[in-house]
Biotite code that builds the C-alpha atoms (Angstrom):
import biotite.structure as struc

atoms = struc.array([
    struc.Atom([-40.159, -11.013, -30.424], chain_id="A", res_id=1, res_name="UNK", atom_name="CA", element="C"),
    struc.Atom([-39.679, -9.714, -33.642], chain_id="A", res_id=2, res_name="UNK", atom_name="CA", element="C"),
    struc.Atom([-36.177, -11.082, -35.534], chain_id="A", res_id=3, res_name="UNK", atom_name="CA", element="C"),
    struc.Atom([-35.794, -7.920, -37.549], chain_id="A", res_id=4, res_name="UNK", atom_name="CA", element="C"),
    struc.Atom([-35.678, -5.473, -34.886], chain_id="A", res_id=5, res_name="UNK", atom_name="CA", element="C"),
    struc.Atom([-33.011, -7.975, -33.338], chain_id="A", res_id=6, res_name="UNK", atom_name="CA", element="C"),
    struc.Atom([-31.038, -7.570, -36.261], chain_id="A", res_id=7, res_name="UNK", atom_name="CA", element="C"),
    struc.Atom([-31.616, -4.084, -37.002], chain_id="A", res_id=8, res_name="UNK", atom_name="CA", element="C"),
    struc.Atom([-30.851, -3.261, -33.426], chain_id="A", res_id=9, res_name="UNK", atom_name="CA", element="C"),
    struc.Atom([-27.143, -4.826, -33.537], chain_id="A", res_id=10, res_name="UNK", atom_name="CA", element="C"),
    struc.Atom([-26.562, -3.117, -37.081], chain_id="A", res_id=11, res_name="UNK", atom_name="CA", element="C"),
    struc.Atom([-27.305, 0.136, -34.862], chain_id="A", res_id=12, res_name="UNK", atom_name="CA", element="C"),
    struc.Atom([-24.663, -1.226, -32.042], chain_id="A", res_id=13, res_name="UNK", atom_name="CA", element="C"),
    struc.Atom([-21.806, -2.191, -34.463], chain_id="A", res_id=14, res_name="UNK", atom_name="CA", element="C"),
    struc.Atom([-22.155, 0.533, -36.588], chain_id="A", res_id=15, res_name="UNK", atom_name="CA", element="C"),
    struc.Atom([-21.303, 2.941, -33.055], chain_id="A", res_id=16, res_name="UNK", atom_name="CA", element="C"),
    struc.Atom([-18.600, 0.470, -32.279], chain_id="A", res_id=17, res_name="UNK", atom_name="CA", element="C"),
    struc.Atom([-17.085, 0.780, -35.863], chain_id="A", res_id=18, res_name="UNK", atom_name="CA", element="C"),
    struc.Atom([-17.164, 4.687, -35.522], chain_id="A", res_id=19, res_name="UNK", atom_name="CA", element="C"),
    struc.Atom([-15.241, 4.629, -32.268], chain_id="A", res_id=20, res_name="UNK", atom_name="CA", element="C"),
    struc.Atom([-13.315, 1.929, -33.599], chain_id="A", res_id=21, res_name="UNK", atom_name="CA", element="C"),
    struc.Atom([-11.716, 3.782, -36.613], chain_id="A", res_id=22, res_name="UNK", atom_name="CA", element="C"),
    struc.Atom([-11.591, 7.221, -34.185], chain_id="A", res_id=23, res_name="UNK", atom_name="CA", element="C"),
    struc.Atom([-9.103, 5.464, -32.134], chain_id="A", res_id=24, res_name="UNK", atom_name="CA", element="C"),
    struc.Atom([-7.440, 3.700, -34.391], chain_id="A", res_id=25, res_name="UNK", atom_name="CA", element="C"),
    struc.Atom([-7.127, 7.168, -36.991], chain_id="A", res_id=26, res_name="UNK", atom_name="CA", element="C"),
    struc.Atom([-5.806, 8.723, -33.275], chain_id="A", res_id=27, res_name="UNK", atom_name="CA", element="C"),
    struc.Atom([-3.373, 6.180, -32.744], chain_id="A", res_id=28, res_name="UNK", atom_name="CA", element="C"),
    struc.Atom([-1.954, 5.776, -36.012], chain_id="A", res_id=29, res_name="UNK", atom_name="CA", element="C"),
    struc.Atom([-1.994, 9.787, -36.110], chain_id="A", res_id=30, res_name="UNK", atom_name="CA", element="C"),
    struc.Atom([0.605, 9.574, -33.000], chain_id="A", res_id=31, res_name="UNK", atom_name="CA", element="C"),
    struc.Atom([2.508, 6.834, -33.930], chain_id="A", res_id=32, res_name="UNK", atom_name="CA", element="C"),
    struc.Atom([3.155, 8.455, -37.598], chain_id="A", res_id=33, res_name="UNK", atom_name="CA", element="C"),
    struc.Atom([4.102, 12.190, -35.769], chain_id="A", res_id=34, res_name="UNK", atom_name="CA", element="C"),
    struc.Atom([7.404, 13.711, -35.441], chain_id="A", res_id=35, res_name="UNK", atom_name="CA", element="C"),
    struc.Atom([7.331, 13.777, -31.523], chain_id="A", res_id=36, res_name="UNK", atom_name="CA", element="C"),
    struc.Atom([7.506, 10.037, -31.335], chain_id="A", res_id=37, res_name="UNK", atom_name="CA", element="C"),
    struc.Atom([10.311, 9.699, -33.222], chain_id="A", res_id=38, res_name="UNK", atom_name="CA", element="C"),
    struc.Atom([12.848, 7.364, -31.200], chain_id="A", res_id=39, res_name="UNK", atom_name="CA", element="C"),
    struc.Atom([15.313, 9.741, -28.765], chain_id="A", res_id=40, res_name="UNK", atom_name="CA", element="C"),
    struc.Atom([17.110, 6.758, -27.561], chain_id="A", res_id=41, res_name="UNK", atom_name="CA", element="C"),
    struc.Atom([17.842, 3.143, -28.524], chain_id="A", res_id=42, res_name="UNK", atom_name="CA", element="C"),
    struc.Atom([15.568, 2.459, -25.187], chain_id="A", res_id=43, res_name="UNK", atom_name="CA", element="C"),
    struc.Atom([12.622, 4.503, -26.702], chain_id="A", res_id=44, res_name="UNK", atom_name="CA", element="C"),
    struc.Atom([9.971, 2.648, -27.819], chain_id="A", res_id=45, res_name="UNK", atom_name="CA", element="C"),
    struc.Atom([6.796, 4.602, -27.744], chain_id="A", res_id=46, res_name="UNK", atom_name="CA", element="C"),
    struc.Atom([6.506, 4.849, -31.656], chain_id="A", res_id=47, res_name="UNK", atom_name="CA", element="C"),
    struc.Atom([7.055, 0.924, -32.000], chain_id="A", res_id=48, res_name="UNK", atom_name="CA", element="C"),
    struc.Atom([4.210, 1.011, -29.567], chain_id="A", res_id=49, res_name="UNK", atom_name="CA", element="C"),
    struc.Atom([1.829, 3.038, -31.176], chain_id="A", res_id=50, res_name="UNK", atom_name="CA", element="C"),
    struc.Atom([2.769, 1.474, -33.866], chain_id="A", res_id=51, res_name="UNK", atom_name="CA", element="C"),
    struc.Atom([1.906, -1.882, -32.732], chain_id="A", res_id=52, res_name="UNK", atom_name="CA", element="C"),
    struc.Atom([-1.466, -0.719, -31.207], chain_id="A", res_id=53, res_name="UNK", atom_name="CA", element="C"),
    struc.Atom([-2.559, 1.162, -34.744], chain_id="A", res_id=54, res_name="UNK", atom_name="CA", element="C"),
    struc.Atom([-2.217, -2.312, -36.205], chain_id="A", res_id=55, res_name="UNK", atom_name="CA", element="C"),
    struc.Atom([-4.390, -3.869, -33.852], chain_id="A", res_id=56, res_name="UNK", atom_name="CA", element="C"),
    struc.Atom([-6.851, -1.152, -33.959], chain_id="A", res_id=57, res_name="UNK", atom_name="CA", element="C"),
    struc.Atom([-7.044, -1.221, -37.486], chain_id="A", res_id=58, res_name="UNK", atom_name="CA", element="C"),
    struc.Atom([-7.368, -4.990, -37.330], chain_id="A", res_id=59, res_name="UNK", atom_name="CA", element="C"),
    struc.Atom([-10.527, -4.719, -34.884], chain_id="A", res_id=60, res_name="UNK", atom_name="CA", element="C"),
    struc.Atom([-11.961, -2.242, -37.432], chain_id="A", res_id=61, res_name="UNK", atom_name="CA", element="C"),
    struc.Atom([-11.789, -4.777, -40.285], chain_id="A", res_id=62, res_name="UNK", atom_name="CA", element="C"),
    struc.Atom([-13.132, -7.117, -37.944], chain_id="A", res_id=63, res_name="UNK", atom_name="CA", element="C"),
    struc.Atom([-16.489, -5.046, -36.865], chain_id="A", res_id=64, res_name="UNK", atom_name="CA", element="C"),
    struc.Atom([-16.800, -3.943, -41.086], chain_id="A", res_id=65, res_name="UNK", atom_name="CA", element="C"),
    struc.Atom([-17.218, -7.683, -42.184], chain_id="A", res_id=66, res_name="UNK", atom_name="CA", element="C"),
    struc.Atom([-19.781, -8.123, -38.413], chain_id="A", res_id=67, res_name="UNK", atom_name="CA", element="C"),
    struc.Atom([-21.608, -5.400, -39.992], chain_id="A", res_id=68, res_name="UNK", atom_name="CA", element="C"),
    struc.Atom([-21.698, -6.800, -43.143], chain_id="A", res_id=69, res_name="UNK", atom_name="CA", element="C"),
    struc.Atom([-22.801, -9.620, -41.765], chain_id="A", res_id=70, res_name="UNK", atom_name="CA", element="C"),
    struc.Atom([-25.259, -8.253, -40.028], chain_id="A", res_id=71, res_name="UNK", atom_name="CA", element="C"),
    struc.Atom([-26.803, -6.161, -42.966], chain_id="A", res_id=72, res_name="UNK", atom_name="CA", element="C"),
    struc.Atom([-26.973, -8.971, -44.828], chain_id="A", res_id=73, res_name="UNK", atom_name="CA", element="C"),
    struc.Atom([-29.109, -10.782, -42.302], chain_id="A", res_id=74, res_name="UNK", atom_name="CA", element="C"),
    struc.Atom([-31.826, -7.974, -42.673], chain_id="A", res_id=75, res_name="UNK", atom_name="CA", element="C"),
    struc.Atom([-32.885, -9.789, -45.826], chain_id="A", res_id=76, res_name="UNK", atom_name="CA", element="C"),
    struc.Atom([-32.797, -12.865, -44.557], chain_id="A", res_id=77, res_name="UNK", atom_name="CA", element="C"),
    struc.Atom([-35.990, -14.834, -44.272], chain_id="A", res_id=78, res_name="UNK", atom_name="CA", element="C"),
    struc.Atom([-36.580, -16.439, -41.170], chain_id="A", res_id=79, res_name="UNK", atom_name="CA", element="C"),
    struc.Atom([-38.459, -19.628, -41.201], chain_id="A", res_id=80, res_name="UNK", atom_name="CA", element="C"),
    struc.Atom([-39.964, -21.602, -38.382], chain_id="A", res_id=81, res_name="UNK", atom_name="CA", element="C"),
    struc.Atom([-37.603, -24.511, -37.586], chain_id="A", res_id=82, res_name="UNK", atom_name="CA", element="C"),
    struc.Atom([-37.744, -27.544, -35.980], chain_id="A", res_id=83, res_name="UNK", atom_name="CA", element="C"),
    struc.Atom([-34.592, -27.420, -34.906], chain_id="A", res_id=84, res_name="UNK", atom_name="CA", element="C"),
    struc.Atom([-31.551, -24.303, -33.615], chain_id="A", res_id=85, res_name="UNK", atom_name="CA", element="C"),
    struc.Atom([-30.136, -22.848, -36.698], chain_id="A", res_id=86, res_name="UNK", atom_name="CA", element="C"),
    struc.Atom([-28.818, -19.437, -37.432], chain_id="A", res_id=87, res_name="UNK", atom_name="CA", element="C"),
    struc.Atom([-31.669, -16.260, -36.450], chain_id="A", res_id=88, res_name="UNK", atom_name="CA", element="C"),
    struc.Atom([-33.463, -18.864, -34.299], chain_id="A", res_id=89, res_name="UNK", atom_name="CA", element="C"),
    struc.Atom([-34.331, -17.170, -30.986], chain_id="A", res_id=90, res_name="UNK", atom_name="CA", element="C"),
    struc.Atom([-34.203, -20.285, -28.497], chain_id="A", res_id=91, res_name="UNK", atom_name="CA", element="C"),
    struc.Atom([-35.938, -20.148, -25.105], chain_id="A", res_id=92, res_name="UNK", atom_name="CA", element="C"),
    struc.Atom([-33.571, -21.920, -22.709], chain_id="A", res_id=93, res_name="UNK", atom_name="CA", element="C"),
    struc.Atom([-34.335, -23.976, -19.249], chain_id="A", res_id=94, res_name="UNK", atom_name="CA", element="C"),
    struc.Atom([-31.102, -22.340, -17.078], chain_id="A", res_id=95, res_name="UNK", atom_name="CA", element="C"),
    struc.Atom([-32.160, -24.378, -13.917], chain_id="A", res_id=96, res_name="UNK", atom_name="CA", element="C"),
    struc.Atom([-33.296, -22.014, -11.771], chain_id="A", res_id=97, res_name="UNK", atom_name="CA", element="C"),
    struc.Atom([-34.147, -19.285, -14.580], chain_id="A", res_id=98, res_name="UNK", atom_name="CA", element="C"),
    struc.Atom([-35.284, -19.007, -18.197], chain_id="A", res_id=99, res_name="UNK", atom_name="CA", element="C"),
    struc.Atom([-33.178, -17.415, -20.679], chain_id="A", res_id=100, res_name="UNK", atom_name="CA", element="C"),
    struc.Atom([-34.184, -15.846, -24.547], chain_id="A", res_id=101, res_name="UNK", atom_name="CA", element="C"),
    struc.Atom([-31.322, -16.213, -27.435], chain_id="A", res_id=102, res_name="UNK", atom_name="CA", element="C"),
    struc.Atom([-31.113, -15.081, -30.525], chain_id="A", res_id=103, res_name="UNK", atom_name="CA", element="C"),
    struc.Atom([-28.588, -16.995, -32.898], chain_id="A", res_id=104, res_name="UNK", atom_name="CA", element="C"),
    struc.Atom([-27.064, -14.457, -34.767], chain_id="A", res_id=105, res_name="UNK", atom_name="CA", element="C"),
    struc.Atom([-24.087, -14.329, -37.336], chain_id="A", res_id=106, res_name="UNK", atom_name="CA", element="C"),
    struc.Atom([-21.999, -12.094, -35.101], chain_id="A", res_id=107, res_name="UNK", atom_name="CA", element="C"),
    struc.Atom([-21.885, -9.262, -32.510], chain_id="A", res_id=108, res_name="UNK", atom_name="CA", element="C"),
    struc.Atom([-22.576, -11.607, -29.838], chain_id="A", res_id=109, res_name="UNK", atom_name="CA", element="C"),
    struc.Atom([-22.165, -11.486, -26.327], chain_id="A", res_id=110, res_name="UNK", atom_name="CA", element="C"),
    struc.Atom([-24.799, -8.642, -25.719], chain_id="A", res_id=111, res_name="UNK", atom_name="CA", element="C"),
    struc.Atom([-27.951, -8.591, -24.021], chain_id="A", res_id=112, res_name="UNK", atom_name="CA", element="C"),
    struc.Atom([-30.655, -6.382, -26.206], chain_id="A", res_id=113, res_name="UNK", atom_name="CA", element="C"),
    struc.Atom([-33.682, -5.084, -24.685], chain_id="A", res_id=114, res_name="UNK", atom_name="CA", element="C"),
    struc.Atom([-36.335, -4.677, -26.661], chain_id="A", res_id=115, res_name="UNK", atom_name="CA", element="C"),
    struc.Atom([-39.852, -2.788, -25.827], chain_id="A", res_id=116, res_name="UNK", atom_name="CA", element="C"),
    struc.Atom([-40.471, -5.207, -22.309], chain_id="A", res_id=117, res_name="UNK", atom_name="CA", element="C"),
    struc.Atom([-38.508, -7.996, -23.582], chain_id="A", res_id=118, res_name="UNK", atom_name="CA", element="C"),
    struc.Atom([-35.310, -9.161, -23.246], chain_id="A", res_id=119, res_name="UNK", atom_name="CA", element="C"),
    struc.Atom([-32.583, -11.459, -25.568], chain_id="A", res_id=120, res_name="UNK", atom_name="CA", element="C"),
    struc.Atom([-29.078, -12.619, -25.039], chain_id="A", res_id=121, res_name="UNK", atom_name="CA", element="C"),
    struc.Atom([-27.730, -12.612, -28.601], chain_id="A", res_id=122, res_name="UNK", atom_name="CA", element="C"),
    struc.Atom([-24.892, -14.891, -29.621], chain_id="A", res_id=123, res_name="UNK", atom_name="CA", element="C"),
    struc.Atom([-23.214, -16.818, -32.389], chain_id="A", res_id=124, res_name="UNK", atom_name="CA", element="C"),
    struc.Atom([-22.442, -20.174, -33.659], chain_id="A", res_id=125, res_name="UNK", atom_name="CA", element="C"),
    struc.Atom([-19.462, -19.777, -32.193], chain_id="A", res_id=126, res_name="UNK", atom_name="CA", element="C"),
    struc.Atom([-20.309, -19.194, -28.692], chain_id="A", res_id=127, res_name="UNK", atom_name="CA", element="C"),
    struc.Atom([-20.024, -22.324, -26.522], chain_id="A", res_id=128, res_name="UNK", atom_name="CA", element="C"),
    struc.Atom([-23.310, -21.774, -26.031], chain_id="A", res_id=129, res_name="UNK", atom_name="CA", element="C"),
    struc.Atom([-24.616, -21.507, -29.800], chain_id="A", res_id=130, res_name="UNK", atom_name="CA", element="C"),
    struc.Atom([-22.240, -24.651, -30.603], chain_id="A", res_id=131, res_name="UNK", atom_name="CA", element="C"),
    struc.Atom([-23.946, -26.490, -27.825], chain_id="A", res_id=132, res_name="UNK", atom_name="CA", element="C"),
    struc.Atom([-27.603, -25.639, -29.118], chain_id="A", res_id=133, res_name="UNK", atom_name="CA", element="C"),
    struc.Atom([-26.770, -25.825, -32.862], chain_id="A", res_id=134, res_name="UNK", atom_name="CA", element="C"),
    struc.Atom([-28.883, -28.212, -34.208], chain_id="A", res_id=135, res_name="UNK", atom_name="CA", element="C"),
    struc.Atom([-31.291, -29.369, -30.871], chain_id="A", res_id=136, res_name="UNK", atom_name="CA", element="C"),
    struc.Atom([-34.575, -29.730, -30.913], chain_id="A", res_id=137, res_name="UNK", atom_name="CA", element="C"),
    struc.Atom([-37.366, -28.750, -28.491], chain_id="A", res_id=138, res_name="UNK", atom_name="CA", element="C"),
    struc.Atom([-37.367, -30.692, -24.822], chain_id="A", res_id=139, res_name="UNK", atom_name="CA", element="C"),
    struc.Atom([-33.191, -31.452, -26.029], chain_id="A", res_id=140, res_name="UNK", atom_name="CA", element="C"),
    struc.Atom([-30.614, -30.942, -23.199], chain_id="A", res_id=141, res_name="UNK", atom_name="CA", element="C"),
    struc.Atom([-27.575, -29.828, -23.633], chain_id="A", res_id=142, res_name="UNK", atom_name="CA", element="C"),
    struc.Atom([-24.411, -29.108, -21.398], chain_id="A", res_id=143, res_name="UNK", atom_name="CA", element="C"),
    struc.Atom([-21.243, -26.428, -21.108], chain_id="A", res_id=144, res_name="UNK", atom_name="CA", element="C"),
    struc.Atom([-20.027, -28.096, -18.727], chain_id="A", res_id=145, res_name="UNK", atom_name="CA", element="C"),
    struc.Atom([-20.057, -31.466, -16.861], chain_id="A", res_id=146, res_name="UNK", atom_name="CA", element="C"),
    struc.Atom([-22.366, -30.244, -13.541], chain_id="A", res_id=147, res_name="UNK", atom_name="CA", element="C"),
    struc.Atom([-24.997, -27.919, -15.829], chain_id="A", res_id=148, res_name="UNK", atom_name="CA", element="C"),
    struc.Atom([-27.198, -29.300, -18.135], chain_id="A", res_id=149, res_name="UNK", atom_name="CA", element="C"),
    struc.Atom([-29.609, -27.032, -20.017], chain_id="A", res_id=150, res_name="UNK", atom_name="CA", element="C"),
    struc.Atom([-33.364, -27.953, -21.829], chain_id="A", res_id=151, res_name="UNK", atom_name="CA", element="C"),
    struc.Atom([-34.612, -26.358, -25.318], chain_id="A", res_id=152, res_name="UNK", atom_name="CA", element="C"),
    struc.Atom([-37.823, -25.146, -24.138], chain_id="A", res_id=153, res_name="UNK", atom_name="CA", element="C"),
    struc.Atom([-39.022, -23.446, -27.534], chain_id="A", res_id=154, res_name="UNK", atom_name="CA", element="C"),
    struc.Atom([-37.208, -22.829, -30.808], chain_id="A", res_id=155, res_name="UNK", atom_name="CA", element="C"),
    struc.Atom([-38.963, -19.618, -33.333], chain_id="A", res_id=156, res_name="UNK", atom_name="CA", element="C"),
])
């Protein structure tokens, strides 16, 4: 599975999650600024409200522009062959009763990309389950919890 058609596939995703991102924040902060939510009582608090949820849209959209950044950066990274999980490896993982692809990205994880006939879960170092893998080798277990344990069945 090609790594830079991983990568340029999540620049696609977050770049249509920033858009709708700073839509609903430029919405919300368009209400909460207007003359119609201006407090009619001291129990009125739909502008304090919009308020409030402008903030933490415009918040998220910070968030997804340094993801994105991220993200672009990564499209000039080189990938090497590794011994070992680090960041951009995709890691073939022993589930038990199924086999599971990952890709190790920097962020926008938590998605499942589906590429030509293929498949990969993508997430980050931060994931429980990137944490757990950072680092393993090949034939390595690894557990989330105390009943499943997990095998690195190829790292590339």
């Amino acid at each position: 599975m090609d790594k830079y058609k991983i990568v340029e596939e999540l620049v696609k995703l977050a770049n249509a999650e920033l858009i709708k991102a700073e839509e609903a924040y430029n919405s919300t902060n368009m209400m909460a600024t207007e003359g119609d939510m201006k407090q009619e009582s001291k129990y009125d608090t739909r502008g304090i409200e919009a308020a409030y949820l402008a903030g933490a849209q415009k918040k998220r959209v910070e968030e997804l522009k340094l993801d994105l950044r991220k993200l672009e950066d990564f499209l000039g990274f080189e990938f090497k062959k590794n011994d070992e999980v680090v960041l951009g490896s995709i890691v073939e993982v022993n589930m038990g009763k199924e086999v599971r692809r990952y890709f190790v990205a920097p962020a926008f994880g938590g998605i499942q990309l589906h590429i030509g006939n293929e498949s990969v879960y993508v997430i980050s170092l931060i994931s429980p389950m990137g944490d757990a893998m950072l680092g393993l080798s090949e034939d390595e277990e690894f557990e989330l919890d105390p009943t499943k344990k997990y095998i690195v069945n190829k790292i590339s």
